[in-house]
Every structure is written in structure tokens, then in C-alpha cells.
N, C-alpha and C positions, 0 to 999 in steps of 0.2 A: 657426538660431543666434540667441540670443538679444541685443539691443541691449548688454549689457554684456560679450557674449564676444567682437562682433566689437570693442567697442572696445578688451578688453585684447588682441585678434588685432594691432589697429592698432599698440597701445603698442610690441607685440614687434616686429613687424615693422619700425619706425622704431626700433627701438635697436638690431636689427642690421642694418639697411641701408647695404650698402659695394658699391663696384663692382670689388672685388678679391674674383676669384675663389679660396675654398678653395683651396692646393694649389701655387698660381701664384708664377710668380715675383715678382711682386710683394707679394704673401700673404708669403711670406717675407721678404721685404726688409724690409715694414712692422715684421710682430712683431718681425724681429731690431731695428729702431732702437730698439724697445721697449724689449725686452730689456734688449742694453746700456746703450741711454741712461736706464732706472732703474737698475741697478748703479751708474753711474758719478755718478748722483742722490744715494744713499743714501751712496756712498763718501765722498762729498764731506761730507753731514752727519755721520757716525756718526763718520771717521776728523780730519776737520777742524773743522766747526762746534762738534758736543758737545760737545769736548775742552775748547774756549776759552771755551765759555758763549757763544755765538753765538743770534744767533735772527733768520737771515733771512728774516722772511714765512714765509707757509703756515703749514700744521700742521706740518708739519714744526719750522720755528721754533717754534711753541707748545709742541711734544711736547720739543722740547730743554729748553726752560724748566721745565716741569714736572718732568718726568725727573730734571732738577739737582737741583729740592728738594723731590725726595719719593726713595722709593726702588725706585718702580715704573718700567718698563724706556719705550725709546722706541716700540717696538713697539705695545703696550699699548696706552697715548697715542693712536697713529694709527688704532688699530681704535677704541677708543672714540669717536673725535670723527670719523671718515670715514666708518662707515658711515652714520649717521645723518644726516649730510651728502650721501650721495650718495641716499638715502631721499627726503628731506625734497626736494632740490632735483628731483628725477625729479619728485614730486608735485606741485610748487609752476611747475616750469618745462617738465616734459616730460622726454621719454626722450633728453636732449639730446647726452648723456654718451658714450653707444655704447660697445662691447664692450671697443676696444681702453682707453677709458679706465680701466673696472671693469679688465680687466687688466694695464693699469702699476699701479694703487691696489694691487691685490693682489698683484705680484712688490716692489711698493714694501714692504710687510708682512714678505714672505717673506726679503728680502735683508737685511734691518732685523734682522730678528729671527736671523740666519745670522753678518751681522757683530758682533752685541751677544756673544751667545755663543761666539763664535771665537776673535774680534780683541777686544773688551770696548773700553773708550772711550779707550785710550789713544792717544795724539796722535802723528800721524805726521810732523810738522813741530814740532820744538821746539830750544831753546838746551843743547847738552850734553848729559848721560847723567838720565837719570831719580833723583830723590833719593827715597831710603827713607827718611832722619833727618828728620823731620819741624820738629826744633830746628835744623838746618841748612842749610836752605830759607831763601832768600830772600825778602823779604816780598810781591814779586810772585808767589810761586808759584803754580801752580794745582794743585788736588789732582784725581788720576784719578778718578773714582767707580768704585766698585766695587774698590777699592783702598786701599793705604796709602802707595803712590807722589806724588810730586808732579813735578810738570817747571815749566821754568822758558819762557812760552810768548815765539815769535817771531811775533809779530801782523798786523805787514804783509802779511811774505809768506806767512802760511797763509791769512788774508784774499785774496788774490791766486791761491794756487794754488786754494782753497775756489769761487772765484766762477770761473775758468776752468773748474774738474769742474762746477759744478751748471748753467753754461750750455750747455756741450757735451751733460751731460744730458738739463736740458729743452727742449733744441733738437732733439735727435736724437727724444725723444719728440714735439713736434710736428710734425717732418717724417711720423711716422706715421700723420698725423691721430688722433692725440689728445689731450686736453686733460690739464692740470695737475688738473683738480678741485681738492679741501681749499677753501682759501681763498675759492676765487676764483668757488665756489658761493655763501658769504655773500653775495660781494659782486653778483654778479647776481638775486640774491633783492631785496638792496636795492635795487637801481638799474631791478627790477622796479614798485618801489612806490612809490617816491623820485623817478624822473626824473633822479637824477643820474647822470652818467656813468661809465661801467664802467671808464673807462682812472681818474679819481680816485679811484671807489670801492674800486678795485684795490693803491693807493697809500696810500691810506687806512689800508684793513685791516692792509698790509704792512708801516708805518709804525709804529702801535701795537703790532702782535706784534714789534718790531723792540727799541720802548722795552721792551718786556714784559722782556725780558733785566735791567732793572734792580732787578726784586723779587728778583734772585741778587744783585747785589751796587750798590752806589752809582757805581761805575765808568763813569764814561761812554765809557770804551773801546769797550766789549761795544757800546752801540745805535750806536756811529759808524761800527765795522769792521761790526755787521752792514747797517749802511745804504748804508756801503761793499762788501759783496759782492753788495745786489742791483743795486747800478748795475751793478757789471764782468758779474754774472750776465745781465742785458739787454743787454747790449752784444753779450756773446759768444750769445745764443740768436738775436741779430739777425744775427750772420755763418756761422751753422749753419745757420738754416733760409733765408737769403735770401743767403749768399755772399757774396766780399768785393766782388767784380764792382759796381762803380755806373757805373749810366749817366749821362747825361749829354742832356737833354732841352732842346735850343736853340729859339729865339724870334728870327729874322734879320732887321732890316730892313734891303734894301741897295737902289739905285740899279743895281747888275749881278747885276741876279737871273741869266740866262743863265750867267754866269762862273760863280757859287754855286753853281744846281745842278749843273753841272757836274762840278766837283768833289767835290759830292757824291757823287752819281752812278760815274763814271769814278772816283775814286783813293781813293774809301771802300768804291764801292758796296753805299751806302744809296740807301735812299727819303727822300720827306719829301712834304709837302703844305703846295703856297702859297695862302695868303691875299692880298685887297687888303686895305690899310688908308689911311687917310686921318691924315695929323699934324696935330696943334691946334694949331700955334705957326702955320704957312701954310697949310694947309688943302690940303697937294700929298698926290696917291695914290702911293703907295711899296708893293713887293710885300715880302709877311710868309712868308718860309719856315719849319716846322715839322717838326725832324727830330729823330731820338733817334741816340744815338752811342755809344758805348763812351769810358772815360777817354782812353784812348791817342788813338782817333780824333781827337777833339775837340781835341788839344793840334794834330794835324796839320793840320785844317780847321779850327783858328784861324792859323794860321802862313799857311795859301792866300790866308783870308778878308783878314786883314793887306794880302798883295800886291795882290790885286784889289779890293779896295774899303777902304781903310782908313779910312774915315767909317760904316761901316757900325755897325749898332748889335747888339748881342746877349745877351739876356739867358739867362743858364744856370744851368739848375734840376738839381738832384742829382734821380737817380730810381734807388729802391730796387731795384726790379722791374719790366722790362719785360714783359707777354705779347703773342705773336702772331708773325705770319712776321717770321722773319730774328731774332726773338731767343728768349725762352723760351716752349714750345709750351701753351695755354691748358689747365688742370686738366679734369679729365673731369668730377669733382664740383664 
């Protein structure tokens, strides 16, 4: 075998490498997040975004923009600027993307182009009955494309329900381990070359596709609700894939360590790990306990910590995700 076949052997190999067996229940689990959570992806753009003239980030966002003032579909859009996006960046970054990503890209296509056709872009959230009389239409109205309807839009709350569908989406898609790709290729291209960081270049990119909404109209509605539905949209992919659950990761220093742990121990039982530390204002050794807790806990062993040492000091840090014994068990990959 020759030095360039085992290397395209290597490419393959690493683009589909998963520890989820064919077949398995996991195998299943995964796809199915897939699945729905692009449907509920595209539902959110094709029946919510498009309608308003919306352009939350991604291709997606761009293909809404175009879409609006040309008269070629949203589909289209996405197959022209994603596959060469996902080309470009496999070459440029490697096989990074993996199968299940090519296959949200591609159910993302297939749904796109299922609801364009079906459903057409008419607004599933709006004020009143859809107007035909185009002379009496309000001056806010928005007109359907593909149509000669217009509706009269209610922008908060489709803003709102728009950014709950597309988080719950791209959330359920990355619980499957896959990635969002469009966008957010560019942007590790550049943060390849650049040095700048992925979480700004990310912002960046999602920022200007967001202003892009105003080559449809001067309205600064359009880039604020869409800058507004990627915040809600990040909020809710951060309680999908990491849950509402926050712990609570304590720093104790007290005078009755013995009491402390105790308590912890007995009427929480947790664990925790003490340190000695030394104070700068006297220079006395004081024991430093380190333990992680649940909210609930934490309200209860401060209430203990109160009666047994109420000079005690403790500093408490929010933590997203704990892994390891006694909370969530560490990823395989």
C-alpha cells in the first residue's frame, strides 16, 4: 500500500471513529438526538426566523438573508455554501467533523427543503388572521414570500419561542456528539491562522451574519431580536446538554474542621479533600476543606456550617458539570 493510500486509509478511519457500536443502544439514542434535534432546528428557522426576516448566525442566518431578496429557496443557500464549507474545512483542519456531523448537515437539507415545500414560509406565530389586501396592511406588515399574503408579526414572542426551538435543537444535536459545522468552520479556519480565539471568532462571525439582516430592510428590529435569539439560543443549548442541576464547589476555612467534616460526611455524605493553609494578616495554619455539593446541599451545610463555626469563611463557586464518583460518571471519549 502505497504512502498516499494508507494516508487517505488514516483520513477515513478518523472521520468515522466512534465508540458507539453499529446497532446499539446507544447508536440509536445518538442518531435519534440527531434526528429530532435538526427537525426542531430547521422548524425553528423555516417556520419562525424566515418569516420575520431573522438572521441568527450560521448559514442558516445567511441562507434566510439571501433567500428574502433573491427568489431562490433556503435550501439551495445551504447546499451551496455547506458543502464547500465542509470540503474546505476537512482539508484545511482535518477529518474533524465526523459522520454524525455530515449527517445533521444533510437531514438539515432534507427538512429545509420538506418544510419550504409543504409549510412555504408562512409565520407560525403572528397578530391576527393573515391579510390578502395588500392596501390594507399595516405599515408594519411583513409580506410571506412566495406569496401575496402579508401578516402583521408579534416579534418578542416569536423571538422567544424561535430561540427555545433552535437551543433545544442544537443542544440535542450536540448531546450526540456532533458539531453545528456552517459557521463555525469559518471561524476555526481563522482562529487557525489568526491565534484569535474560537469562542470570539464565533461571536464575531454570528454578529455580522446577524447585522447582515439589514441589507432586507433599515429596521433595526431584525439584527436586535436576531442578537436576541442567539443569546436565549445559548442559554437553552447550555441547559440541554449540561442540565439544569449546578453544583456548587466550596473553599471552607474553619477553626472546627472535625465538626465540618462531619457533616459533611454523615448528613450529606459527601466526600471532600482538606488542605493546610497559612493566613497573611497572622500567619496562623487554619485547615482548608474542598468539597463539591449539590444546590440543595449546600443551602443545608451552610445552615450546619452557621451553628458550628459561624466565623468560618467560604468561598462558593457555581460549577456547570461535575465528573467522577458520586456525581456524573466520566465520558468514554
Amino acid at each position: 500500500m502505497t504512502e498516499k493510500q494508507n494516508s487517505v486509509k488514516a483520513w477515513f478511519s478518523q472521520l468515522v471513529d466512534t465508540d458507539e457500536k453499529f446497532g446499539s443502544k446507544q447508536w440509536f439514542k445518538s442518531y435519534a438526538y440527531i434526528f429530532v434535534g435538526t427537525f426542531l432546528f430547521v422548524l425553528a428557522d423555516v417556520m419562525f426566523a424566515m418569516p420575520y426576516h431573522l438572521a441568527p448566525g450560521g448559514v442558516y442566518g445567511l441562507a434566510n438573508v439571501l433567500s428574502t431578496l433573491t427568489p431562490v429557496n433556503i435550501s439551495t443557500y445551504l447546499m451551496c455554501m455547506e458543502i464547500p464549507l465542509l470540503i474546505i474545512g476537512s482539508i484545511i483542519l482535518g477529518p474533524m467533523f465526523g459522520v454524525k456531523t455530515i449527517v445533521s448537515t444533510v437531514l438539515g437539507w432534507g427538512f429545509t427543503w420538506i418544510l419550504e415545500t409543504t409549510w412555504g414560509y408562512a409565520p407560525l406565530i403572528h397578530i391576527g388572521e393573515l391579510i390578502t389586501d395588500a392596501a390594507a396592511a399595516p405599515f408594519d406588515a411583513l409580506a410571506i414570500k412566495g406569496t401575496s399574503e402579508m401578516f402583521i408579526p408579534d416579534y418578542l414572542l416569536n423571538t422567544l419561542l424561535a430561540g427555545l426551538l433552535y437551543g433545544i435543537g442544537i443542544g440535542m444535536i450536540f448531546k450526540s456528539g456532533a458539531t453545528s459545522g456552517g459557521s463555525d468552520i469559518v471561524s476555526m479556519i481563522i482562529n487557525k491562522y489568526t491565534g484569535i480565539s474560537l469562542g470570539t471568532l464565533v461571536i464575531i462571525v454570528d454578529s455580522l451574519i446577524a447585522l447582515s439582516s439589514l441589507l432586507i430592510s433599515p429596521d433595526l428590529r431584525l439584527p436586535a431580536y436576531s442578537i436576541l435569539l442567539i443569546v436565549i439560543e445559548g442559554k437553552i443549548i447550555d441547559i440541554v446538554v449540561d442540565g439544569l442541576k449546578t453544583y456548587k464547589t466550596l473553599f471552607i476555612v474553619t477553626n472546627k474542621y472535625d465538626q465540618v467534616r462531619d457533616a459533611i460526611i454523615n448528613d450529606l455524605n459527601r466526600g471532600g479533600t482538606c488542605m493546610k493553609g497559612v493566613g497573611m494578616y497572622k500567619g496562623v495554619e487554619r485547615d482548608i476543606i474542598y468539597t463539591t455539593v449539590s444546590r440543595s446541599e449546600f443551602v443545608k451545610l451552610r445552615s450546619g456550617i452557621r451553628k458550628i463555626d459561624p466565623e468560618a469563611f467560604i468561598n462558593v463557586i457555581d460549577s456547570s458539570e461535575i465528573l467522577g464518583r458520586g456525581f456524573k460518571a466520566l465520558p468514554k471519549n
